[in-house]
C-alpha positions as CSV (number, residue, x, y, z in Angstrom):
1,X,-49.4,-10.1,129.7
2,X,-51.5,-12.2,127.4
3,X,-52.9,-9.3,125.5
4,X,-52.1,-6.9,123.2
5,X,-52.9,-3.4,124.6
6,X,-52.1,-0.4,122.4
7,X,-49.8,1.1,124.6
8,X,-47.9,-0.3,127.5
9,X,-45.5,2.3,129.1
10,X,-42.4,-0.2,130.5
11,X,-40.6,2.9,131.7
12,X,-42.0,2.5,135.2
13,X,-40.3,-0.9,135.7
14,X,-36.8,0.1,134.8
15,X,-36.1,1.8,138.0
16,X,-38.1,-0.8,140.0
17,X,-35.4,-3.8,138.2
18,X,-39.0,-5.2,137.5
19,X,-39.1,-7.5,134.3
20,X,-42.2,-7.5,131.7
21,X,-43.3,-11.0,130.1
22,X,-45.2,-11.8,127.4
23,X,-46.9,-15.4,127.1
24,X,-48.0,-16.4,123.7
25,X,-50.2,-19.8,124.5
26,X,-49.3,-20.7,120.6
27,X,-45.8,-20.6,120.4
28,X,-45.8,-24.4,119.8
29,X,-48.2,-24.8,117.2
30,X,-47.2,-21.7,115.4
31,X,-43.1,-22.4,115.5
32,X,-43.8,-26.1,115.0
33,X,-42.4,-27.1,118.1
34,X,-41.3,-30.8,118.5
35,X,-43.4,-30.7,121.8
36,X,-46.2,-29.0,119.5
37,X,-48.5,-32.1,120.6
38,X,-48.2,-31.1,124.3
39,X,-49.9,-28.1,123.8
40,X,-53.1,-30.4,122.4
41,X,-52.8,-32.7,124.9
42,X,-52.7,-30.1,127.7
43,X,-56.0,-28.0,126.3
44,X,-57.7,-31.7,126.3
45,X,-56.8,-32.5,129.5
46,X,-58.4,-28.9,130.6
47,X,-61.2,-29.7,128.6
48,X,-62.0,-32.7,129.9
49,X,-61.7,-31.3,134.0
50,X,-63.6,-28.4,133.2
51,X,-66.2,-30.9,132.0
52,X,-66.1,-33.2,134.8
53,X,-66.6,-30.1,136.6
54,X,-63.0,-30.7,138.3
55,X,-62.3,-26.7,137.9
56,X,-64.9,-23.8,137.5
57,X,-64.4,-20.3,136.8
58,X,-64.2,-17.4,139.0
59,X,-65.1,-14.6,136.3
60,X,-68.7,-14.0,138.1
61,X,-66.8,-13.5,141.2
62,X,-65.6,-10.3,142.3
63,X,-63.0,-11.1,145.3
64,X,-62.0,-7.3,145.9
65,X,-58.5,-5.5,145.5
66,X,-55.3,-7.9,144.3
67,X,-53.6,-8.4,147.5
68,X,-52.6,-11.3,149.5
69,X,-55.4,-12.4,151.5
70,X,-57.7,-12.1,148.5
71,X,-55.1,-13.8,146.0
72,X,-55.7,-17.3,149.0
73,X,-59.4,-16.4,148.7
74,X,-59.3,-17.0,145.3
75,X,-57.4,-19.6,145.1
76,X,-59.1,-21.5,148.1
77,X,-62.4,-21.0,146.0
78,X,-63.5,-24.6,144.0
């Protein structure tokens, strides 16, 4: 989850022994990680590929239901 929905029911996963993760792309700058740098260098990096064209967005795409096949469609799509 990279959001912040309103309401997220967990209840569900307990009796599936399913786990629930949140990612917070900031932690470093906001803790003031040692690695806090990495963080810069790894958005540049993406910058820069994304601006060489090395990777394009899919968000135009619709690729169908998540499921296997789909997930190496998507995947397989550059």
């Amino acid at each position: 989850m990279i959001d912040d929905p309103p309401h997220v029911d967990v209840q569900p996963l307990k009796d599936k022994a399913a786990s629930f993760h949140r990612e917070l792309m900031s932690t470093r700058p906001k803790y003031q990680t040692p690695g806090m740098l990495a963080q810069h260098d790894l958005l540049s990096s993406i910058a820069k590929m994304v601006h060489e064209r090395g990777v394009r967005t899919t968000l135009g795409e619709n690729m169908g239901t998540i499921n296997a096949t789909n997930l190496k469609t998507a995947h397989a799509a550059n």
